[in-house]
C-alpha positions as CSV (number, residue, x, y, z in Angstrom):
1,X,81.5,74.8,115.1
2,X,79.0,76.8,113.1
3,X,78.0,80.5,113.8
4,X,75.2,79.9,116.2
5,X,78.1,78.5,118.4
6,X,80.4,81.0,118.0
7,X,77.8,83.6,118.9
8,X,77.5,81.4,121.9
9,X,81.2,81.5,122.7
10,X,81.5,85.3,121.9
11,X,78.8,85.8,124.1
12,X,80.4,83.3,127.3
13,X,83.8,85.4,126.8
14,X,82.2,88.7,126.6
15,X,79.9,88.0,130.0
16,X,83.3,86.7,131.8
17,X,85.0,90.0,130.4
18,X,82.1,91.5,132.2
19,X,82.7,89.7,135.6
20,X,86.3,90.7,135.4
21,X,86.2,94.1,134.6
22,X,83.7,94.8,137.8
23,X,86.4,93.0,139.8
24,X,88.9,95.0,138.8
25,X,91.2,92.5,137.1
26,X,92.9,93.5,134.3
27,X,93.1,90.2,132.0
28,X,90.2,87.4,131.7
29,X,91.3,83.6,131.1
30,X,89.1,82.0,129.6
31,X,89.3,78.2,128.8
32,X,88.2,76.9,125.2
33,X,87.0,73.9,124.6
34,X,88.6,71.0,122.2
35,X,85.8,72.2,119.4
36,X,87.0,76.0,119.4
37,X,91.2,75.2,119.1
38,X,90.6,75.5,115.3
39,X,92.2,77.6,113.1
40,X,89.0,78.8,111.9
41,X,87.2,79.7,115.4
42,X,90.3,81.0,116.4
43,X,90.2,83.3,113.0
44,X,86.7,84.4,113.9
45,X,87.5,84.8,117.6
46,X,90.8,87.1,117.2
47,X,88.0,89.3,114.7
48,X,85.5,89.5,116.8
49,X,87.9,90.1,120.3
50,X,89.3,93.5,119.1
51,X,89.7,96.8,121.8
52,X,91.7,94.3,124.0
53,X,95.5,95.5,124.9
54,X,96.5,91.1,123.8
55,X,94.2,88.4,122.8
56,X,96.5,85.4,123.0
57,X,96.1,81.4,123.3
58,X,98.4,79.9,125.7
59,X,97.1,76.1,125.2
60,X,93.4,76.1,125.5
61,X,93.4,79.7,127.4
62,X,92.2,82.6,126.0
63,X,94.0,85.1,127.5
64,X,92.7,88.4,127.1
65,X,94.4,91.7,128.3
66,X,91.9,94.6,129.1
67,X,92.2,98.1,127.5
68,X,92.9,100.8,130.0
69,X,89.7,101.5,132.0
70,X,88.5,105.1,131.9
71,X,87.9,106.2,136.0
């Protein structure tokens, strides 16, 4: 996966974060594909995924836990 692709993949998560956030849910799931489960997309992701309560993996999930939203 070059950077181009991860740009791409920052950009999928962030526009799900999105989604959630208007919904009201607190975490976002989102599933990675067989190309991102490597250590070093995983590196870049948990650098570029900060402001989050818990970025986690839980097999090919994402999991990410949403700072407290501001009413």
């Amino acid at each position: 996966m070059n950077n181009d692709d991860l740009q791409h993949l920052l950009n999928s998560i962030q526009s799900e974060v999105k989604s959630d956030v208007t919904s009201g849910k607190n975490t976002t799931t989102y599933k990675l594909s067989d190309d991102a489960l490597t250590e070093k997309v995983l590196d870049g992701l948990a650098e570029n995924l900060k402001g989050y309560k818990d970025v986690r993996i839980d097999g090919s999930n994402l999991i990410l836990t949403h700072a407290d939203q501001e009413a």
